[in-house]
mmJSON file of the N, C-alpha and C atoms, coordinates in Angstrom:
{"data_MODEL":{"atom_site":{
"group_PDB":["ATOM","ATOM","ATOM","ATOM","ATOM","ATOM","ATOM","ATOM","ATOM","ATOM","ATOM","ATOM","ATOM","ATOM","ATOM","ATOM","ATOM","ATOM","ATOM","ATOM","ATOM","ATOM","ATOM","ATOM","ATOM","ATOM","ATOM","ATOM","ATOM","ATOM","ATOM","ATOM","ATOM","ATOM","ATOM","ATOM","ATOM","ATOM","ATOM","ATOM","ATOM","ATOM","ATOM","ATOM","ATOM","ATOM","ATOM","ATOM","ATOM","ATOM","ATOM","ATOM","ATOM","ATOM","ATOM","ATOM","ATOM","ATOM","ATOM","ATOM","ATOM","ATOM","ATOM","ATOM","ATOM","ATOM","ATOM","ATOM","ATOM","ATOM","ATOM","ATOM","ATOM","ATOM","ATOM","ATOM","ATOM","ATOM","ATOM","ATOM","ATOM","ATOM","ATOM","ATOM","ATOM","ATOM","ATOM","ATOM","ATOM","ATOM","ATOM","ATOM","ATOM","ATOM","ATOM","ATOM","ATOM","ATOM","ATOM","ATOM","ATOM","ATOM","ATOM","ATOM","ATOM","ATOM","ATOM","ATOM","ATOM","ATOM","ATOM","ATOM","ATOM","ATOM","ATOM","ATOM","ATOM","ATOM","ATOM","ATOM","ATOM","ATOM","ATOM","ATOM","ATOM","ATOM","ATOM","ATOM","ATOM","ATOM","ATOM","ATOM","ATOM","ATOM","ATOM","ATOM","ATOM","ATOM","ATOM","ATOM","ATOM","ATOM","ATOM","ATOM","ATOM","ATOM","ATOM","ATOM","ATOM","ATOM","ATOM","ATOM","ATOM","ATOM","ATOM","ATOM","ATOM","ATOM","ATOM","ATOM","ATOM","ATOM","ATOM","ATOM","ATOM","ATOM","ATOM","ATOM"],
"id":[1,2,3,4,5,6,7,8,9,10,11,12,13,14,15,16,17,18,19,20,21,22,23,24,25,26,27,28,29,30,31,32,33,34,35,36,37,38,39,40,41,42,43,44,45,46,47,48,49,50,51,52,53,54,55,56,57,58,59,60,61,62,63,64,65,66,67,68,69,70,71,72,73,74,75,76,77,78,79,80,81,82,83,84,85,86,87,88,89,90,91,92,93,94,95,96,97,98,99,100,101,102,103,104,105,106,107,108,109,110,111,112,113,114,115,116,117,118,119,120,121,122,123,124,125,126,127,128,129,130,131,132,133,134,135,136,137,138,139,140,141,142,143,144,145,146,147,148,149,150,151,152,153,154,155,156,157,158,159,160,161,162,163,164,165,166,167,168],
"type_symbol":["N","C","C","N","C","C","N","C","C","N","C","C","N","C","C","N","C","C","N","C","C","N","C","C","N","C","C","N","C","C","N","C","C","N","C","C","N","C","C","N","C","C","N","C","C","N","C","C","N","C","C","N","C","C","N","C","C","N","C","C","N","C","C","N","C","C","N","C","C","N","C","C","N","C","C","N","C","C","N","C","C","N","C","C","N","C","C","N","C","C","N","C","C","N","C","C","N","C","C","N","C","C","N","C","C","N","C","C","N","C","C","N","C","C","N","C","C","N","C","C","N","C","C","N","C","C","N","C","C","N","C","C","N","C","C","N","C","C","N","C","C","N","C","C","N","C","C","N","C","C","N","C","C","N","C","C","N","C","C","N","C","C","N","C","C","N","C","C"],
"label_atom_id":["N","CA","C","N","CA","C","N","CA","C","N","CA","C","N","CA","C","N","CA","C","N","CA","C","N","CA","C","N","CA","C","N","CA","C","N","CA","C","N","CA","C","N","CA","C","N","CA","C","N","CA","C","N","CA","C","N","CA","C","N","CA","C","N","CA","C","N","CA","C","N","CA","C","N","CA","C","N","CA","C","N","CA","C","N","CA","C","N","CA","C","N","CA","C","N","CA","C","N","CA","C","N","CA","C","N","CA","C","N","CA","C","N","CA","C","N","CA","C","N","CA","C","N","CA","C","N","CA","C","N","CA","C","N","CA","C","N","CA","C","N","CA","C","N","CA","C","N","CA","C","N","CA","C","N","CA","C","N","CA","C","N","CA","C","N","CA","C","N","CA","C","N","CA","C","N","CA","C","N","CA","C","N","CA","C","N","CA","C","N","CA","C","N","CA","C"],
"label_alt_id":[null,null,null,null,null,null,null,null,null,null,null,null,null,null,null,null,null,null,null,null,null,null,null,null,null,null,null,null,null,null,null,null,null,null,null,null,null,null,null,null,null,null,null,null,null,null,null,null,null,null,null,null,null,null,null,null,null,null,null,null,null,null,null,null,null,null,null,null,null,null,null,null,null,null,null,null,null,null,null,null,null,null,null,null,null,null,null,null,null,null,null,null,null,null,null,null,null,null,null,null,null,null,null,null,null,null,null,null,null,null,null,null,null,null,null,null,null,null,null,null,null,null,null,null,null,null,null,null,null,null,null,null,null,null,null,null,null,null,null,null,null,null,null,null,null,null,null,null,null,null,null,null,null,null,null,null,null,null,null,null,null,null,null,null,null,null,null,null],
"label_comp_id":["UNK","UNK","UNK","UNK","UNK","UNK","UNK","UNK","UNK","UNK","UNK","UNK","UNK","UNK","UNK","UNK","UNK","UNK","UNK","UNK","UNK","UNK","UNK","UNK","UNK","UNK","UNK","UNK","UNK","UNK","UNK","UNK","UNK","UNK","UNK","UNK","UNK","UNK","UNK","UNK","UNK","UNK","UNK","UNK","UNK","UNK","UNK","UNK","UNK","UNK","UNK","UNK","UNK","UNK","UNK","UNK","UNK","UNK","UNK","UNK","UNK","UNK","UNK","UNK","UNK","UNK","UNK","UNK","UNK","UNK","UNK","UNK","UNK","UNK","UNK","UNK","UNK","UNK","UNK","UNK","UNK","UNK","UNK","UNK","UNK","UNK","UNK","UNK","UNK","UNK","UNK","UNK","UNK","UNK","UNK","UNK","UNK","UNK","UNK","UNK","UNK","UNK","UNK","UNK","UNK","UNK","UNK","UNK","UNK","UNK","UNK","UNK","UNK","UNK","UNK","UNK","UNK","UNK","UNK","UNK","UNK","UNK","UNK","UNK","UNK","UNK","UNK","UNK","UNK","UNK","UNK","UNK","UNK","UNK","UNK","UNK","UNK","UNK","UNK","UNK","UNK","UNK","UNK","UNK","UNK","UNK","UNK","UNK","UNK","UNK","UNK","UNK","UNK","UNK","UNK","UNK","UNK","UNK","UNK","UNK","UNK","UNK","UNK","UNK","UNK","UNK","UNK","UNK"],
"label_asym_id":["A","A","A","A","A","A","A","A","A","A","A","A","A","A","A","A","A","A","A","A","A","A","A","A","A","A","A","A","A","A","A","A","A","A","A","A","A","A","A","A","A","A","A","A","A","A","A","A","A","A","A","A","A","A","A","A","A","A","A","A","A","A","A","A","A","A","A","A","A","A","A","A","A","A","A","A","A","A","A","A","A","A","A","A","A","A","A","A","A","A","A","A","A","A","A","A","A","A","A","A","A","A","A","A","A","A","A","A","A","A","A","A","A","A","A","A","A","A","A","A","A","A","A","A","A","A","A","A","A","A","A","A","A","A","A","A","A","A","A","A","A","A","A","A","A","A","A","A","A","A","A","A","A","A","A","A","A","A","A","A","A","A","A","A","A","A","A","A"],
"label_entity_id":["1","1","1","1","1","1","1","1","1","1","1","1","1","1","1","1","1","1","1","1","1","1","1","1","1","1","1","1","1","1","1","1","1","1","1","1","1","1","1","1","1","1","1","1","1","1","1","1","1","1","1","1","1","1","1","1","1","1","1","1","1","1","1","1","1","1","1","1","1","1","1","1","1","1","1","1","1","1","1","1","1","1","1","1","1","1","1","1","1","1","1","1","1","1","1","1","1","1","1","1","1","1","1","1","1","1","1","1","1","1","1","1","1","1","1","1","1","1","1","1","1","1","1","1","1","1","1","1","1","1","1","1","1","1","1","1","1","1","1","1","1","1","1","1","1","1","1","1","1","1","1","1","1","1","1","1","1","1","1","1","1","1","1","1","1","1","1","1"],
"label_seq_id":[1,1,1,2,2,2,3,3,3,4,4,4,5,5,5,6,6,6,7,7,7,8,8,8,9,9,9,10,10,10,11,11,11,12,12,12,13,13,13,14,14,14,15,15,15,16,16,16,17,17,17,18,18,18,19,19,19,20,20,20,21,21,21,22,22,22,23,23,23,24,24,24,25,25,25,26,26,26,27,27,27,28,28,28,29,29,29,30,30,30,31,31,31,32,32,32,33,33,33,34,34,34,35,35,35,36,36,36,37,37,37,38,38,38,39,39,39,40,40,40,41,41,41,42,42,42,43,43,43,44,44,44,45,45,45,46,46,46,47,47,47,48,48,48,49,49,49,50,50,50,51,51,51,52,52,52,53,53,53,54,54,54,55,55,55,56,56,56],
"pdbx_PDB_ins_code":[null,null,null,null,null,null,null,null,null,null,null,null,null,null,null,null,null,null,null,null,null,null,null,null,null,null,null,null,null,null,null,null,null,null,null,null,null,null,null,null,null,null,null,null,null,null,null,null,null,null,null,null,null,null,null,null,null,null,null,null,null,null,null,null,null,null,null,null,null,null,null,null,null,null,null,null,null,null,null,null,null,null,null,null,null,null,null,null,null,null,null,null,null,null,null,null,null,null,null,null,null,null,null,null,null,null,null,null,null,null,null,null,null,null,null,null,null,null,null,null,null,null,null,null,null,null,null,null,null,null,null,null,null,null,null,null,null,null,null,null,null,null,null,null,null,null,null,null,null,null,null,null,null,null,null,null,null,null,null,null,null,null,null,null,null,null,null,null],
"Cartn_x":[-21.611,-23.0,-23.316,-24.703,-25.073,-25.364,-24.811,-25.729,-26.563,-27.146,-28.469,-28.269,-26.455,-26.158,-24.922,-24.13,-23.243,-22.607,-21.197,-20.818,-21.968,-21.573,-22.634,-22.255,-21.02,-21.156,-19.965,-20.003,-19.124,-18.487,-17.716,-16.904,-17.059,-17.64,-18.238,-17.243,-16.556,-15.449,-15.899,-15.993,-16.383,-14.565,-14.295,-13.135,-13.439,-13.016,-13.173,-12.338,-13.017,-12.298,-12.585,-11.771,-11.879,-11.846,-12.132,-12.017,-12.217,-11.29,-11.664,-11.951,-11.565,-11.942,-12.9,-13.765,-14.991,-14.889,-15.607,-15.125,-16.204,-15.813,-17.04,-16.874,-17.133,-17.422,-16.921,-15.991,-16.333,-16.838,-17.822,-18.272,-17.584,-17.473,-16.977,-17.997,-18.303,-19.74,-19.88,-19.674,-19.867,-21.067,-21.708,-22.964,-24.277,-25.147,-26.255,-27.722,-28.335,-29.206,-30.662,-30.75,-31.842,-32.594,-33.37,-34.439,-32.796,-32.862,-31.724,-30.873,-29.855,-28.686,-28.886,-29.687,-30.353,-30.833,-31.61,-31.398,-30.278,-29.043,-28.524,-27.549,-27.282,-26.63,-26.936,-28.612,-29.116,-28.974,-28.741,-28.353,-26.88,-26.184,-24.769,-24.758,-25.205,-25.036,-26.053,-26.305,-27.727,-26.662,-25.926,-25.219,-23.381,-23.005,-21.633,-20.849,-21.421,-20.821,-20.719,-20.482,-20.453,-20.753,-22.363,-23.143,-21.915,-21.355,-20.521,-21.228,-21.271,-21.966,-21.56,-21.863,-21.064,-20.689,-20.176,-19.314,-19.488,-19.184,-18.655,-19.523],
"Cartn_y":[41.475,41.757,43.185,43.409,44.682,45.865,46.811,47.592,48.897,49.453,50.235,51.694,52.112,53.373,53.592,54.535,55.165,53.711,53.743,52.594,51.105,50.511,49.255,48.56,48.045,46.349,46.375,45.054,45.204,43.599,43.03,41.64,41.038,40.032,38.865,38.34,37.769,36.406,35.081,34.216,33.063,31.997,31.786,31.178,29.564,28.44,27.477,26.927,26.679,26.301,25.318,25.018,23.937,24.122,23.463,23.58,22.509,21.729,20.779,19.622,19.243,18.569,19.12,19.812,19.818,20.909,20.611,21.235,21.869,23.469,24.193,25.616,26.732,28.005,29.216,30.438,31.346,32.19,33.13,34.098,35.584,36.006,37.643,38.654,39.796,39.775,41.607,42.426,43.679,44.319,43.448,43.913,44.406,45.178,45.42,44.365,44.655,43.622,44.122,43.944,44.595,42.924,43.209,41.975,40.942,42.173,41.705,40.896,41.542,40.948,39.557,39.415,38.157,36.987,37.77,36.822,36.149,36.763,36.499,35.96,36.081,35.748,33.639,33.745,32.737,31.993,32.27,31.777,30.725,32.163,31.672,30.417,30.638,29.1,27.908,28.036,27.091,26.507,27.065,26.564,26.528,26.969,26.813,26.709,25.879,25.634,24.346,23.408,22.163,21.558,21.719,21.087,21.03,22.468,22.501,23.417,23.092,24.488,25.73,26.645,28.377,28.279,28.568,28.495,29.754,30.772,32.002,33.256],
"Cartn_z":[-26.729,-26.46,-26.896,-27.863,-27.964,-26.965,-27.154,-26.131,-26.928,-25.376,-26.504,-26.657,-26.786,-26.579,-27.219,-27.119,-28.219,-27.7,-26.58,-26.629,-26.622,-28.059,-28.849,-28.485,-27.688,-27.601,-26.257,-25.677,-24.191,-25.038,-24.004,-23.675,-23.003,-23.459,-22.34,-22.263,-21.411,-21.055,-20.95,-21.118,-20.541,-20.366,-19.33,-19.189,-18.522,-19.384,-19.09,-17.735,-16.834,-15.279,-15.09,-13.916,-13.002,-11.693,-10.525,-8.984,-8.762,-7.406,-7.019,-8.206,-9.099,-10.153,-10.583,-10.716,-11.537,-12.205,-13.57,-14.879,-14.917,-15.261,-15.372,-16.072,-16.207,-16.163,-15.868,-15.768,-15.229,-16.33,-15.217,-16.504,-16.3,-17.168,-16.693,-17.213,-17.298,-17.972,-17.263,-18.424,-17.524,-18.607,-19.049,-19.696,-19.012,-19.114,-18.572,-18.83,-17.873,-17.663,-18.691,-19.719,-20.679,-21.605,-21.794,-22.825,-23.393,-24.612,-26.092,-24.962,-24.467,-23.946,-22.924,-22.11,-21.51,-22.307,-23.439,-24.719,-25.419,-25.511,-25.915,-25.076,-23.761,-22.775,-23.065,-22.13,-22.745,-23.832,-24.91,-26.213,-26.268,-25.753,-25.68,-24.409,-23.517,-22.198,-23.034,-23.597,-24.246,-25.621,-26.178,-27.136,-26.911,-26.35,-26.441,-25.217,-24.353,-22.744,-22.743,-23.965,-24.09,-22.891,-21.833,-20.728,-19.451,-19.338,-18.537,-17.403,-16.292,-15.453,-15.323,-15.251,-15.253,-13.416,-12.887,-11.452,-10.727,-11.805,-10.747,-12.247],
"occupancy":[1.0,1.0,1.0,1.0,1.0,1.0,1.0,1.0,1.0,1.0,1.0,1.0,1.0,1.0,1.0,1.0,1.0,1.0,1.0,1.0,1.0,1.0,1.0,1.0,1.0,1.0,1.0,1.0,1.0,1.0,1.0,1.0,1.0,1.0,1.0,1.0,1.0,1.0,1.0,1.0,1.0,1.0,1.0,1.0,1.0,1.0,1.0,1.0,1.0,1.0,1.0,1.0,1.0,1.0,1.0,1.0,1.0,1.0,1.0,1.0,1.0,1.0,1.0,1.0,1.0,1.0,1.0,1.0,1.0,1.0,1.0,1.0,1.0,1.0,1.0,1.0,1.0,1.0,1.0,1.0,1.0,1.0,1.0,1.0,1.0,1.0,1.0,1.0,1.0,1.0,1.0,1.0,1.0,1.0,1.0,1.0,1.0,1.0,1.0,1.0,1.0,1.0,1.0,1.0,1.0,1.0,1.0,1.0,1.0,1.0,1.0,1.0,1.0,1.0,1.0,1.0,1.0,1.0,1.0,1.0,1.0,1.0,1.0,1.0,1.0,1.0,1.0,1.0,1.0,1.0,1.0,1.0,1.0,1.0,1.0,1.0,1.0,1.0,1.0,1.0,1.0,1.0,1.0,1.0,1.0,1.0,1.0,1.0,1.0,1.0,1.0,1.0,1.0,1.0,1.0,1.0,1.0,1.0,1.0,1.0,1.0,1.0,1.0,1.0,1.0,1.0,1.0,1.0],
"B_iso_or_equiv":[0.0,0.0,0.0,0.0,0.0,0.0,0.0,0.0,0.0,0.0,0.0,0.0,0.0,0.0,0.0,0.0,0.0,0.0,0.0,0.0,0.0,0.0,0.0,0.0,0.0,0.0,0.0,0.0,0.0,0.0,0.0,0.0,0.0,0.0,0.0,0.0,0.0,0.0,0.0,0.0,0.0,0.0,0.0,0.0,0.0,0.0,0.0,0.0,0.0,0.0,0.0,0.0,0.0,0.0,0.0,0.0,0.0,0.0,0.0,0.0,0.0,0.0,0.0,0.0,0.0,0.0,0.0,0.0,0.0,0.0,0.0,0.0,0.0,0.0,0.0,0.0,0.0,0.0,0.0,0.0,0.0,0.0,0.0,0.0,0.0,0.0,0.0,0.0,0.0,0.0,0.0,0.0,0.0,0.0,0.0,0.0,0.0,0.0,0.0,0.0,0.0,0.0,0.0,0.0,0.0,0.0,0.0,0.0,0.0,0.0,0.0,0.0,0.0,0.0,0.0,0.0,0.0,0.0,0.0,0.0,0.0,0.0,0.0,0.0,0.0,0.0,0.0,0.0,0.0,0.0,0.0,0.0,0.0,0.0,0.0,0.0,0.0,0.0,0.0,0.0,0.0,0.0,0.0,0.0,0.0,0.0,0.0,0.0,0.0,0.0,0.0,0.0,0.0,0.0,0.0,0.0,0.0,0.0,0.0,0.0,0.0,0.0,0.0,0.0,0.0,0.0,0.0,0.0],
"pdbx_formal_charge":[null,null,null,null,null,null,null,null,null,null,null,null,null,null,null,null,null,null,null,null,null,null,null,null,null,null,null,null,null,null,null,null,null,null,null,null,null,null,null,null,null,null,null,null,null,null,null,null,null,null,null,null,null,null,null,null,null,null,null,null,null,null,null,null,null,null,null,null,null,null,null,null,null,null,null,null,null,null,null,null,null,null,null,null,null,null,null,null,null,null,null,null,null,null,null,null,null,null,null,null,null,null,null,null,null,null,null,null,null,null,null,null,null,null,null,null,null,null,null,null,null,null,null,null,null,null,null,null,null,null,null,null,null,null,null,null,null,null,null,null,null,null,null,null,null,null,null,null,null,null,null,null,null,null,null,null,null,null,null,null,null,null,null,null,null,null,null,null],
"auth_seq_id":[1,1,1,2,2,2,3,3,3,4,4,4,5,5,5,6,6,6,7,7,7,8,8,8,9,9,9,10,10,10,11,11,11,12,12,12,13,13,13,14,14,14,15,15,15,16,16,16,17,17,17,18,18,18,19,19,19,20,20,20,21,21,21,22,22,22,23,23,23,24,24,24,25,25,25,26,26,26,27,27,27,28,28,28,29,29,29,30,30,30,31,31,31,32,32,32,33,33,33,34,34,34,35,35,35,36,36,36,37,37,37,38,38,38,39,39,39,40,40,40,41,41,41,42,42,42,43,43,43,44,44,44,45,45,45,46,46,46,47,47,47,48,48,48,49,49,49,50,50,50,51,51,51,52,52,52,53,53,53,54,54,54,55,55,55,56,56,56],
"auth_comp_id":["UNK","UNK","UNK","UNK","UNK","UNK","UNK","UNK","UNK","UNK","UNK","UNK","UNK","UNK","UNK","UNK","UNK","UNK","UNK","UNK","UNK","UNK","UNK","UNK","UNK","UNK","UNK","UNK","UNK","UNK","UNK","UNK","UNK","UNK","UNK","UNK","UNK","UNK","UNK","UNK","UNK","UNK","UNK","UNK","UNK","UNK","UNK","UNK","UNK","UNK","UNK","UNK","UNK","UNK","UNK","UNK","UNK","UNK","UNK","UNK","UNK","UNK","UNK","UNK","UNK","UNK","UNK","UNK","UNK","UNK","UNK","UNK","UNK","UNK","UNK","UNK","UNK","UNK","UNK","UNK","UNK","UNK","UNK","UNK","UNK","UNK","UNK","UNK","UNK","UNK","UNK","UNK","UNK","UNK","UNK","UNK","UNK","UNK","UNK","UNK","UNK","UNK","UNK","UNK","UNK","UNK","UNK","UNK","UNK","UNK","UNK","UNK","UNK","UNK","UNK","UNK","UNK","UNK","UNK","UNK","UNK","UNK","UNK","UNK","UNK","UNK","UNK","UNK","UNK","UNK","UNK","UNK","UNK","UNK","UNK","UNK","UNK","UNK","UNK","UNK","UNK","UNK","UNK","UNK","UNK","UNK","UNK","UNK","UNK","UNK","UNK","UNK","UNK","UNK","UNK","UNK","UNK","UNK","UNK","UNK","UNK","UNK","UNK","UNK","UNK","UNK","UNK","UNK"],
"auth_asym_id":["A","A","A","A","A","A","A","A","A","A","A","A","A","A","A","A","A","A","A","A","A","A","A","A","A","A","A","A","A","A","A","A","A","A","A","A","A","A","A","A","A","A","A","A","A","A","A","A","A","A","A","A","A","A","A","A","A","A","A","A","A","A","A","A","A","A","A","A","A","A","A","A","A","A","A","A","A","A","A","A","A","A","A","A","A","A","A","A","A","A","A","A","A","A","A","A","A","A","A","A","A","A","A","A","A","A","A","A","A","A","A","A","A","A","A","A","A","A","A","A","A","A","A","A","A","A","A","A","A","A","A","A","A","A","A","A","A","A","A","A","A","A","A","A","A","A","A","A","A","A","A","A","A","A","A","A","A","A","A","A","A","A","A","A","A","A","A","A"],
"auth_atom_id":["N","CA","C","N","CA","C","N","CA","C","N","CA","C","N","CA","C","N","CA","C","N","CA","C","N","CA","C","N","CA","C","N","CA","C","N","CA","C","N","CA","C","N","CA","C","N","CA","C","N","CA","C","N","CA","C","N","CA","C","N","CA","C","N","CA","C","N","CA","C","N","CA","C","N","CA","C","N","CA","C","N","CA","C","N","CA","C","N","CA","C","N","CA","C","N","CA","C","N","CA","C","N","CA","C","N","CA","C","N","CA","C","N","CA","C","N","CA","C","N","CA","C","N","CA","C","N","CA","C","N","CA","C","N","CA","C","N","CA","C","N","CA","C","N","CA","C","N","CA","C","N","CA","C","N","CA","C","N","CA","C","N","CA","C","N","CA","C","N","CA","C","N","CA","C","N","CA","C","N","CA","C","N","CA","C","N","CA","C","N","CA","C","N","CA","C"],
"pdbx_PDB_model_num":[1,1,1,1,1,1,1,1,1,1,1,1,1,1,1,1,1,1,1,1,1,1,1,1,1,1,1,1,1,1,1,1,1,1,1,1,1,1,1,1,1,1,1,1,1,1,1,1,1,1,1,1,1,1,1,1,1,1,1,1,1,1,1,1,1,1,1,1,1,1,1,1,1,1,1,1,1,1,1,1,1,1,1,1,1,1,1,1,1,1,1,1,1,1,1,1,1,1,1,1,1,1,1,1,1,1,1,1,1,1,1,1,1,1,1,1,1,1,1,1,1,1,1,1,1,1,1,1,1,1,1,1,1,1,1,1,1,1,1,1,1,1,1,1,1,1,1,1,1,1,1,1,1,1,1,1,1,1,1,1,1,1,1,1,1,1,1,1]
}}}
């Protein structure tokens, strides 16, 4: 994810889990909360969570 200052970009995690049987999500996510990055946060759950829920 971009950011809007000398350090440009952080590491999103997304780790595919499970609990209790159900297949889902964790997110890890030490990005700041700004327009761009929510956008793109959004982007990424909208395309590549193969309709899995995010958990944690």
């Amino acid at each position: 994810m971009p950011l809007p200052f000398a350090l440009d970009h952080i590491n999103l995690w997304l780790l595919r889990d499970e609990l209790d049987g159900v297949r889902s999500w964790t997110v890890i996510d030490c990005g700041i909360s700004d327009a761009t990055i929510r956008a793109n946060r959004e982007r990424v759950f909208d395309t590549a969570l193969d309709d899995l829920p995010v958990c944690a």
